[in-house]
C-alpha positions as CSV (number, residue, x, y, z in Angstrom):
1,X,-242.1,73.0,-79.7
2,X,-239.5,72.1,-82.1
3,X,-240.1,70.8,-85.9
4,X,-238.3,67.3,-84.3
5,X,-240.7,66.9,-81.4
6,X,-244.9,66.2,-82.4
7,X,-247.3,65.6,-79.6
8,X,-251.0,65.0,-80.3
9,X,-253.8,63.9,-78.4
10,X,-252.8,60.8,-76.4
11,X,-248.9,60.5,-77.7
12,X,-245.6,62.8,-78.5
13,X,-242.9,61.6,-80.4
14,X,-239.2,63.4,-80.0
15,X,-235.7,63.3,-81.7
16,X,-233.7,63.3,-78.5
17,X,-230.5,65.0,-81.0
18,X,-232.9,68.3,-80.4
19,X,-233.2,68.2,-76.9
20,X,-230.9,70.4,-75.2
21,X,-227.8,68.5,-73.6
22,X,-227.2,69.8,-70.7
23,X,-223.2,69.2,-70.8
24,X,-222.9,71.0,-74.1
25,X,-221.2,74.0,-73.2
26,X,-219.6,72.4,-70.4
27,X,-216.1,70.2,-69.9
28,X,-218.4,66.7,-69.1
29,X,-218.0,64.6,-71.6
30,X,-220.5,63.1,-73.3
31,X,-224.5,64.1,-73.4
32,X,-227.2,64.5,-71.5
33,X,-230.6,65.1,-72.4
34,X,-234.2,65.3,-70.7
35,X,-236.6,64.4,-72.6
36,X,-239.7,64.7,-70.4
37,X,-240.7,68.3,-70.7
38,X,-240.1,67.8,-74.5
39,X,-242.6,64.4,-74.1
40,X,-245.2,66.2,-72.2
41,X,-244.9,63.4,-70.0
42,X,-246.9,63.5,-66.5
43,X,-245.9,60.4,-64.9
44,X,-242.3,60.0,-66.2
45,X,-239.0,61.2,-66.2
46,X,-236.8,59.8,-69.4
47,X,-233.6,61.4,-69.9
48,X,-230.9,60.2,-72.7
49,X,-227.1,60.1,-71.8
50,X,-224.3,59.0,-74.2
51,X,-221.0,58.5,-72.5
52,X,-218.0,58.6,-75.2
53,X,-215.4,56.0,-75.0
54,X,-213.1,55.7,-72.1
55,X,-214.9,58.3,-70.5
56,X,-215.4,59.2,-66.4
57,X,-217.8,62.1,-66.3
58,X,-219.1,61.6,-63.2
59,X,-215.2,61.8,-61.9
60,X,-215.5,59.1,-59.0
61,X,-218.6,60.7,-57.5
62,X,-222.2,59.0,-57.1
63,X,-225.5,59.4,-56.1
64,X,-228.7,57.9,-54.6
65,X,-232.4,58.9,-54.4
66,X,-234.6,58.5,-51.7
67,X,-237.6,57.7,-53.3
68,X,-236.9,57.8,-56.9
69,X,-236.4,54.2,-58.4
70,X,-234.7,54.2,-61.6
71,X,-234.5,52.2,-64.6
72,X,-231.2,52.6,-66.8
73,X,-231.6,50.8,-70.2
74,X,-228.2,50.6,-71.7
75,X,-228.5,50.4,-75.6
76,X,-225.2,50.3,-76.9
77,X,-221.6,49.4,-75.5
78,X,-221.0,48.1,-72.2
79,X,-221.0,50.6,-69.2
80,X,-218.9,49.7,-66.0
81,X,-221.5,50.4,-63.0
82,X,-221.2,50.9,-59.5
83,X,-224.1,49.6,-57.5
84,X,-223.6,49.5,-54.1
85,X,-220.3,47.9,-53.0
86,X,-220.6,46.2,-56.1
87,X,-219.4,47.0,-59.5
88,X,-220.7,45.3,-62.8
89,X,-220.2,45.8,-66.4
90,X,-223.4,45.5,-67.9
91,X,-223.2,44.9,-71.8
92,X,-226.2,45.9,-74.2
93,X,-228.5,45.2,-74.3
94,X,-229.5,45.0,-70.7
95,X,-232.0,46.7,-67.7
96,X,-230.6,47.8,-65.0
97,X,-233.5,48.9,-61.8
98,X,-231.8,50.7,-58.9
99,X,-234.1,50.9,-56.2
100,X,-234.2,54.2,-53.6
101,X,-231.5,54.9,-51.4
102,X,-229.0,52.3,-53.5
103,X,-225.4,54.6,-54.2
104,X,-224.8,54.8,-58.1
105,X,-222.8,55.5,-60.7
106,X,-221.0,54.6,-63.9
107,X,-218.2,55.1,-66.3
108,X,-217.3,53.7,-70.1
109,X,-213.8,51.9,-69.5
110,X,-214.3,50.4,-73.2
111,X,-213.5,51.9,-76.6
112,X,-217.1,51.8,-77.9
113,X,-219.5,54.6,-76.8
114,X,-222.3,53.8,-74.6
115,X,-226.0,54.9,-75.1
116,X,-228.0,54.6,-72.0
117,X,-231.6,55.8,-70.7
118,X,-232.9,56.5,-67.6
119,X,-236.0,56.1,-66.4
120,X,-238.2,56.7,-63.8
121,X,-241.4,58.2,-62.0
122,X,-241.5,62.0,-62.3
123,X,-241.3,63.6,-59.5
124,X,-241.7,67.1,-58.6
125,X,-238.6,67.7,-56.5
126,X,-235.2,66.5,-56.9
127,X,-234.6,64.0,-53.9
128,X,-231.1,63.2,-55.3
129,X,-228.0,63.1,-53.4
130,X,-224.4,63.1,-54.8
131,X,-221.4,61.2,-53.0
132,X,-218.3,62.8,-53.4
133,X,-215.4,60.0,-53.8
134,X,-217.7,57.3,-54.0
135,X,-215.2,55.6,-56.1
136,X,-211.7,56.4,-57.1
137,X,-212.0,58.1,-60.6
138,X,-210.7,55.8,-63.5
139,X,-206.7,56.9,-64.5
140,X,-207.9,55.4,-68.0
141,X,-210.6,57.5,-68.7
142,X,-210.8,60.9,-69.6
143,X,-212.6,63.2,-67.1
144,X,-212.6,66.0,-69.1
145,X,-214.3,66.9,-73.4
146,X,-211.5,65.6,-75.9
């Protein structure tokens, strides 16, 4: 346990900057960081992602759960979604629930950066399934670290 993260009996407070990201390292743009372990948390699974202006990362593919529903609090910016067939931007502040089996994704289009959480029930297995060419990848934003 880091100096930034303090659980005690009944609660556990975190700075998310000290979690690892999981696209440092990596050509993804932007960050993303599970916080659960770091939380101690039994029941949920809260992960941080911050998607840098004009930015794809997810490059046109998707995904859907089958049992997960998930909760996606967008903070700051406005993050362009694709829910379904349908796509939405969703401007903070704003909750967004996907239920299972619902295709998913989303890119920043804008010139602010987005800061978004997810949220849902922890689950012991990953029941996630990518969709490859879901959408077509957006020609104005980068797919690749600047």
């Amino acid at each position: 346990m880091s100096d930034a993260t303090e659980q005690r009996d009944g609660y556990a407070i975190v700075d998310p900057d000290q979690v690892e990201d999981f696209y440092a390292g990596t050509d993804v743009p932007g960050e993303f960081r599970r916080l659960t372990e770091a939380l101690g948390c039994t029941q949920l699974a809260v992960t941080l992602i911050r998607v840098p202006a004009h930015s794809d990362f997810e490059q046109g593919t998707g995904h859907f759960h089958d049992e997960i529903e998930e909760l996606y609090l967008i903070t700051r910016g406005t993050l362009t979604m694709r829910l379904g067939d349908e796509v939405r931007a969703v401007s903070a502040p704003a909750a967004v629930r996907v239920a299972p089996h619902t295709p998913r994704s989303h890119r920043n289009e804008r010139d602010e950066p987005v800061t978004m959480w997810a949220i849902s029930r922890r689950q012991g297995n990953r029941d996630a399934t990518k969709l490859d060419d879901f959408w077509e990848a957006s020609p104005q934003a980068r797919q690749t670290r600047a």
